[in-house]
C-alpha positions as CSV (number, residue, x, y, z in Angstrom):
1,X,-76.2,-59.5,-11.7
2,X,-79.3,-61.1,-13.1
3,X,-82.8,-59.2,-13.8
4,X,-84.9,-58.9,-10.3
5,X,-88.7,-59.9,-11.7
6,X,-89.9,-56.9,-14.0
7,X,-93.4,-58.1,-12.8
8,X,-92.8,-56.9,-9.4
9,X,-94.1,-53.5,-7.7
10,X,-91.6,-50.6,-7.9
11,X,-91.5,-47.0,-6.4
12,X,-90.8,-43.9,-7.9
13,X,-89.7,-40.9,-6.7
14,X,-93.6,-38.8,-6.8
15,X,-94.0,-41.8,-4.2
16,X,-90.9,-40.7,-2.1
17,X,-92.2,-37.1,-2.4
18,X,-95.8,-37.9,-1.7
19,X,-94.6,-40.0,1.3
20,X,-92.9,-37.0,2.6
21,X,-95.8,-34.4,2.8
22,X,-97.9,-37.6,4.5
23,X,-95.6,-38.3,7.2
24,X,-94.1,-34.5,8.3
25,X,-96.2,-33.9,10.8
26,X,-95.4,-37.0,12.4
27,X,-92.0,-37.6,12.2
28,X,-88.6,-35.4,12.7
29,X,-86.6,-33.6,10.1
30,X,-83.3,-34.9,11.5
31,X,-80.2,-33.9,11.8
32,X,-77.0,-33.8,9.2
33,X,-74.0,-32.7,10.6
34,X,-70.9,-32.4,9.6
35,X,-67.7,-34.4,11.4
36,X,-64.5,-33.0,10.7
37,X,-62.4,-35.7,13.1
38,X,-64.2,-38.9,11.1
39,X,-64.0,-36.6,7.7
40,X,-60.1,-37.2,8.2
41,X,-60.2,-40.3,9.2
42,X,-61.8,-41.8,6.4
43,X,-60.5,-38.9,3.8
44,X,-64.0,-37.3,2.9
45,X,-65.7,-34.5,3.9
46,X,-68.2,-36.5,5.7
47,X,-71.7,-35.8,7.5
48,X,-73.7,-37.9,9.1
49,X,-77.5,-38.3,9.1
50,X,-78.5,-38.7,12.2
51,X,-81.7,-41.3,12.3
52,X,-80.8,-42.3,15.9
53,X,-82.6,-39.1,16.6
54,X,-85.7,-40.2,15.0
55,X,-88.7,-40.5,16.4
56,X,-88.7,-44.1,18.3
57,X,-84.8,-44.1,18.1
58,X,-84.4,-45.4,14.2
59,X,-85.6,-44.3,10.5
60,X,-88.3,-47.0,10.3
61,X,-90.8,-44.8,11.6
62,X,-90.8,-43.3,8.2
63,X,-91.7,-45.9,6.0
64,X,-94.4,-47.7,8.7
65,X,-96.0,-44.3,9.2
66,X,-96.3,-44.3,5.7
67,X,-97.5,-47.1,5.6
68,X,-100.6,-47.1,8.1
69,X,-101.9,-43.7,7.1
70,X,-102.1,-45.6,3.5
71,X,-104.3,-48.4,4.8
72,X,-107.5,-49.2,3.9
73,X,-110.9,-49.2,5.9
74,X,-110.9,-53.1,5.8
75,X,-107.0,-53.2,6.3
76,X,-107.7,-50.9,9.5
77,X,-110.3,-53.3,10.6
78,X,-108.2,-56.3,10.8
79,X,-104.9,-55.0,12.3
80,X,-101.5,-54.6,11.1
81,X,-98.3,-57.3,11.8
82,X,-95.4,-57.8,11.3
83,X,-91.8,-59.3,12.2
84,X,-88.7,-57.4,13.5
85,X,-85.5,-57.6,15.1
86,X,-86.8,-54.6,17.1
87,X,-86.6,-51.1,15.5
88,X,-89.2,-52.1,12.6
89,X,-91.8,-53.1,15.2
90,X,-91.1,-50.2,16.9
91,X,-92.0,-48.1,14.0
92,X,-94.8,-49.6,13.4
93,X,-96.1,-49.7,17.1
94,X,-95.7,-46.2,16.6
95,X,-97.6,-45.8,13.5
96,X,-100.3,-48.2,14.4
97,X,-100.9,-46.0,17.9
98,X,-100.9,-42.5,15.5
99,X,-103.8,-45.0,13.5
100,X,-106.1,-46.1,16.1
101,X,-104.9,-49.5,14.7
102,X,-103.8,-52.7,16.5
103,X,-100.5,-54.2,15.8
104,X,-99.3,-57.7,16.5
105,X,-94.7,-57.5,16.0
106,X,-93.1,-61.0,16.0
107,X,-89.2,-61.1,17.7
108,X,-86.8,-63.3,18.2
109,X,-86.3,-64.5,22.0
110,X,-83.6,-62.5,22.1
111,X,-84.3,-59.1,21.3
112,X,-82.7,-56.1,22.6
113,X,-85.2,-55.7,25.6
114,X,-85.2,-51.9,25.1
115,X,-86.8,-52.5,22.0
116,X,-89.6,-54.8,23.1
117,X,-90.2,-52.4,26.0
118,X,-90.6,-49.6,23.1
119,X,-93.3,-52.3,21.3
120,X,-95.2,-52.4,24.4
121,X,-95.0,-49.0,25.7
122,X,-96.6,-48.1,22.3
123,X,-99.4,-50.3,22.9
124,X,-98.6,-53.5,20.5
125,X,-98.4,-56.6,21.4
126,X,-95.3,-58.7,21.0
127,X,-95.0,-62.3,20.2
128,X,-91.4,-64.0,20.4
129,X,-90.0,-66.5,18.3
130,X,-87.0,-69.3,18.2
131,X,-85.0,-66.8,15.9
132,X,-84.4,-64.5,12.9
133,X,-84.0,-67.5,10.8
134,X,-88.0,-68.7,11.7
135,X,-89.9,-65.4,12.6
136,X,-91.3,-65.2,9.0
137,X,-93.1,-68.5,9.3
138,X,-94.6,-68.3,12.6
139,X,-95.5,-64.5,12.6
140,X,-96.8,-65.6,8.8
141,X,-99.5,-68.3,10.5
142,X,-100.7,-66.0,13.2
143,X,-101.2,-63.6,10.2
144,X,-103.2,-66.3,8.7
145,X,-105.5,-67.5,11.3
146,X,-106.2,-64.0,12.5
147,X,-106.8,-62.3,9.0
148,X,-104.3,-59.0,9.9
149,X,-103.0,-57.2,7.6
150,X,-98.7,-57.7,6.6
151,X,-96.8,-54.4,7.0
152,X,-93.2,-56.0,5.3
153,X,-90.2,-54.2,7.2
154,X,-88.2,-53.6,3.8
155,X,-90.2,-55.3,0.9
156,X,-93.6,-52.7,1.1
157,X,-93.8,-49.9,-1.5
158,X,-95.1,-47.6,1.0
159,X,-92.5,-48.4,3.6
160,X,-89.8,-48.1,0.8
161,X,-91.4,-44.6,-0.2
162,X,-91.4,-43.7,3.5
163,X,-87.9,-44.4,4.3
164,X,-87.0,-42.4,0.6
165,X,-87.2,-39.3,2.5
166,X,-84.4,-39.4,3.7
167,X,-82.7,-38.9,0.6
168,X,-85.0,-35.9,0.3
169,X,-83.9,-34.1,3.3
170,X,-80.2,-35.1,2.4
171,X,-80.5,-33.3,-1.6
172,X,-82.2,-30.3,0.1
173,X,-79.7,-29.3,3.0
174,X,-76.5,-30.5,1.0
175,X,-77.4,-30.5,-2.3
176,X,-73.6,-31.1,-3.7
177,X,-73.0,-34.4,-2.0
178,X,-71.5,-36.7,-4.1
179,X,-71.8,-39.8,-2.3
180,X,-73.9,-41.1,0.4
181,X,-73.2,-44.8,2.6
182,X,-76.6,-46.9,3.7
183,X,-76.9,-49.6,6.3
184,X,-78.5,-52.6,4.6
185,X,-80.5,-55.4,6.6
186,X,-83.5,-56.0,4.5
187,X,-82.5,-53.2,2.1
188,X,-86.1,-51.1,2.3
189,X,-84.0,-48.1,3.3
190,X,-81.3,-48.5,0.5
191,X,-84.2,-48.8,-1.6
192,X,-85.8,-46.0,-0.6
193,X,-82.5,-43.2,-0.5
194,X,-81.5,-44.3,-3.6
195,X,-84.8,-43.7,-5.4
196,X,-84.7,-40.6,-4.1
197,X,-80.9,-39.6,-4.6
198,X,-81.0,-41.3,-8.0
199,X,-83.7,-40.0,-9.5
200,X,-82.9,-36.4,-8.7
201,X,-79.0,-36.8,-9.0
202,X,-77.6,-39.6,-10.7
203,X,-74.3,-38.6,-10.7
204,X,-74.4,-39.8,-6.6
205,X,-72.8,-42.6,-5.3
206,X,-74.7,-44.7,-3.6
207,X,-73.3,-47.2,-1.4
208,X,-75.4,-50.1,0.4
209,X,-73.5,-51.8,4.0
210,X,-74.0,-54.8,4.9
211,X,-72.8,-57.3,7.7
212,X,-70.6,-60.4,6.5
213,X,-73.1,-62.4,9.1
214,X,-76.5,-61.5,7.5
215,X,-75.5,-60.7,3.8
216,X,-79.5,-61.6,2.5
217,X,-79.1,-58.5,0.5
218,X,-75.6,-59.4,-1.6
219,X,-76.5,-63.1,-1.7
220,X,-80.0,-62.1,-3.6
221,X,-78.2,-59.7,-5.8
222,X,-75.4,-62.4,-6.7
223,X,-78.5,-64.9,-7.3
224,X,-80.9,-62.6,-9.4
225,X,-83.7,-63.6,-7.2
226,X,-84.4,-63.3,-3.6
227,X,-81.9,-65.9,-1.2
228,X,-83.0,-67.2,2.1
229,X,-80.6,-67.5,4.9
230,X,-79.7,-70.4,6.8
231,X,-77.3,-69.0,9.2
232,X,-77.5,-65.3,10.6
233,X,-74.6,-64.2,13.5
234,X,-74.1,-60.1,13.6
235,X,-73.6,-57.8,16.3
236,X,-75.8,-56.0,14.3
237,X,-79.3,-57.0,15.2
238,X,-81.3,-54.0,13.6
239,X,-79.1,-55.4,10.0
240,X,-80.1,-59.5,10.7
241,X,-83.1,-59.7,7.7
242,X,-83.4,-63.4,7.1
243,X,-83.7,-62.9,3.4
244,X,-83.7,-60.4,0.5
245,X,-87.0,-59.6,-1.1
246,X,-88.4,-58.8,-4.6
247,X,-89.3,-55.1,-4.5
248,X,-86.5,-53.8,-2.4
249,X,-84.1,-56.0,-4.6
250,X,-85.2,-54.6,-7.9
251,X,-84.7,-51.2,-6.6
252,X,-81.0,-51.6,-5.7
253,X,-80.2,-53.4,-8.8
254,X,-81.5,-50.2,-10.4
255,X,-80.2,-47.3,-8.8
256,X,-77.5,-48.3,-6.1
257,X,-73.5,-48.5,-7.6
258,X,-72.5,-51.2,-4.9
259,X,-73.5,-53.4,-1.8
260,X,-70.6,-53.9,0.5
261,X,-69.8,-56.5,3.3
262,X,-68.1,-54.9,6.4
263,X,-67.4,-57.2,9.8
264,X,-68.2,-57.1,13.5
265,X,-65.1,-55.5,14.2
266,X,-65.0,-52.6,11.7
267,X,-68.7,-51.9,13.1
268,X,-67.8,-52.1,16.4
269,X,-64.9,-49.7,15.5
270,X,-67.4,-47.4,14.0
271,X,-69.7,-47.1,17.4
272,X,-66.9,-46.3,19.2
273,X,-65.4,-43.5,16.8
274,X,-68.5,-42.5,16.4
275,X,-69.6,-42.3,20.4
276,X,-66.2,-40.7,21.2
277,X,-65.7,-38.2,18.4
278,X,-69.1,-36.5,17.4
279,X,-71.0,-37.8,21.2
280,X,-73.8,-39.7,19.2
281,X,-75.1,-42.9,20.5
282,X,-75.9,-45.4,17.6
283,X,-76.3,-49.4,18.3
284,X,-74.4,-51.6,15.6
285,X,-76.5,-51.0,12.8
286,X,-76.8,-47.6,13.1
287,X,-72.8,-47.2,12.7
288,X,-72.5,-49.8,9.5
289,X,-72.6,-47.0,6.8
290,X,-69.5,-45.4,8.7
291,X,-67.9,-48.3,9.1
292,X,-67.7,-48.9,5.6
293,X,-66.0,-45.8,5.4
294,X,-63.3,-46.1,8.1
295,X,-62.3,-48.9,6.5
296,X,-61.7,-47.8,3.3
297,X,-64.1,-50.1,1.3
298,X,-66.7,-48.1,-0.4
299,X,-65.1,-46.9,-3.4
300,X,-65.4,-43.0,-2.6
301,X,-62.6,-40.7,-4.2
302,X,-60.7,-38.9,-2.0
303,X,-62.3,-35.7,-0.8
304,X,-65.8,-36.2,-1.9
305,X,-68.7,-34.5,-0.5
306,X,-70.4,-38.2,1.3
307,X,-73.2,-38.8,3.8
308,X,-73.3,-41.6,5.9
309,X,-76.4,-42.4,7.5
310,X,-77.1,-43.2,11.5
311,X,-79.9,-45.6,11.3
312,X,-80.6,-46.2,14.7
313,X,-79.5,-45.9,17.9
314,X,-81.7,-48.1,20.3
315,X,-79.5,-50.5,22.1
316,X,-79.4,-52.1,25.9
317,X,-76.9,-50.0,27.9
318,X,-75.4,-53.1,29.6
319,X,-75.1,-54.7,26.2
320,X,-73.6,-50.9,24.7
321,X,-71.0,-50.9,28.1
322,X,-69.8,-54.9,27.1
323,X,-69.7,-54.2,23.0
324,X,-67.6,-51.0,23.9
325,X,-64.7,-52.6,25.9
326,X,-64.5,-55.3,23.5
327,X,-63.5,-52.8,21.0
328,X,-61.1,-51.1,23.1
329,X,-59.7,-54.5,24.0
330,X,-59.6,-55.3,20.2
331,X,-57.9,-51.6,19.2
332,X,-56.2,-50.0,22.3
């Protein structure tokens, strides 16, 4: 792989830690438990970290809270925005309420309406858009002509710092893990573990998860520079970034050992294991870095000590009930 831009902003691991003692009060210390039926099933001893139990359903409440308590006076003044498939804007909807601050979150039309009821309910406005592939450039020219402030959902050092304590709380309660699986849309959570995870223990395999319909993150890698797609279809929404970034991309090329590609149908797999054998709800995204694992992709020797993380688990019941009997269809 090519050199990401030296020139562009990085985080470091004070950041992760500084992030951490900013946010506790506002965000939980969630859960990592331990799985015996999916640790044989994918031959590790696996745990799973469960985000879907994070405050507003997802992990991104880490990095925007982060995020918003580091604003300035001025940047406070003119309101935050930004775009989302859902769980970012929820985040920072979240955030920007904690703040006093108002908050503008671009969708696409067809956002999981749990989400945009989350947005609202945390009293942000939303604004929808045609799709994924054109929220940058319209929620980029409200931005514009209103003067608010850009929170990026993967590419801001403070988010990236924010979501890095993860890693934190995964080195502290199991400090001999020896490798640990990420979902990857944008790759500001990737970023952000393996900062963390790296920097305190190398020796960890880190493992980035990806969708074959949205692979910004692996296409950027491959290119050396940030890729824009043309063409996103997932079942995983909360993984659909229309494009890699600078920061987040520099990061991974640093510390993380792989990015994989996993399809609808091994993710869909993976809800379904993981909603019948450890009782966990997690939407598409949330179940990629298992997925990976089920089907035998990630590189992981047998046995090892690995994480998996949950990064989400806000998803429409009626769309939950129709995803599920596909898969059973699909598996028997």
């Amino acid at each position: 792989m090519s050199d990401i831009q030296s020139t562009v902003p990085t985080v470091t691991l004070e950041d992760v830690l500084e992030a951490a003692e900013r946010i506790r009060p506002y965000v939980h210390r969630t859960p990592l438990n331990p799985t015996e039926t999916l640790s044989r099933m994918t031959n590790t001893r696996l745990w799973l970290k469960a985000e879907n139990l994070q405050r507003t359903g997802a992990f991104k409440a880490r990095g925007a809270v982060n995020a918003v308590l580091k604003l300035t006076e001025e940047q406070r003044r003119a309101g935050v925005i930004t775009m989302s498939a859902g769980n970012h804007g929820q985040g920072l909807a979240y955030a920007a309420a904690i703040g006093g601050v108002r908050c503008v979150v671009f969708v696409p039309h067809n956002a999981v309406p749990a989400k945009i009821a989350a947005i609202r309910g945390y009293g942000s406005e939303v604004r929808f858009t045609e799709s994924m592939e054109t929220v940058f450039a319209d929620m980029d020219a409200y931005r514009q002509e209103h003067g608010m402030h850009y929170v990026h959902p993967f590419d801001d050092p403070d988010v990236i710092a924010g979501q890095g304590t993860i890693g934190l709380e995964i080195l502290d309660e199991l400090p001999e893990v020896e490798a640990v699986t990420v979902c990857v849309g944008g790759g500001g959570l990737l970023a952000g573990i393996a900062v963390a995870v790296k920097s305190l223990k190398p020796e960890v395999r880190v493992v980035g998860v990806e969708p074959e319909g949205a692979p910004a993150v692996s296409r950027s890698l491959a290119a050396g520079a940030p890729v824009v797609l043309d063409r996103i279809r997932t079942i995983a929404d909360g993984l659909s970034a229309p494009f890699g970034a600078p920061v987040s991309l520099k990061l991974i090329q640093q510390y993380v050992d792989d990015v994989v590609l996993v399809s609808d149908d091994e993710i869909l797999n993976a809800e379904r294991m993981i909603l019948e054998r450890t009782k966990m709800l997690v939407e598409p995204a949330g179940a990629a870095a298992t997925a990976v694992l089920l089907a035998g992709k990630a590189g992981i020797p047998a046995g090892a000590i690995t994480v998996a993380t949950l990064s989400g688990g806000n998803i429409d019941m009626g769309r939950l009930s129709r995803l599920l009997a596909e898969s059973v269809e699909a598996n028997g």
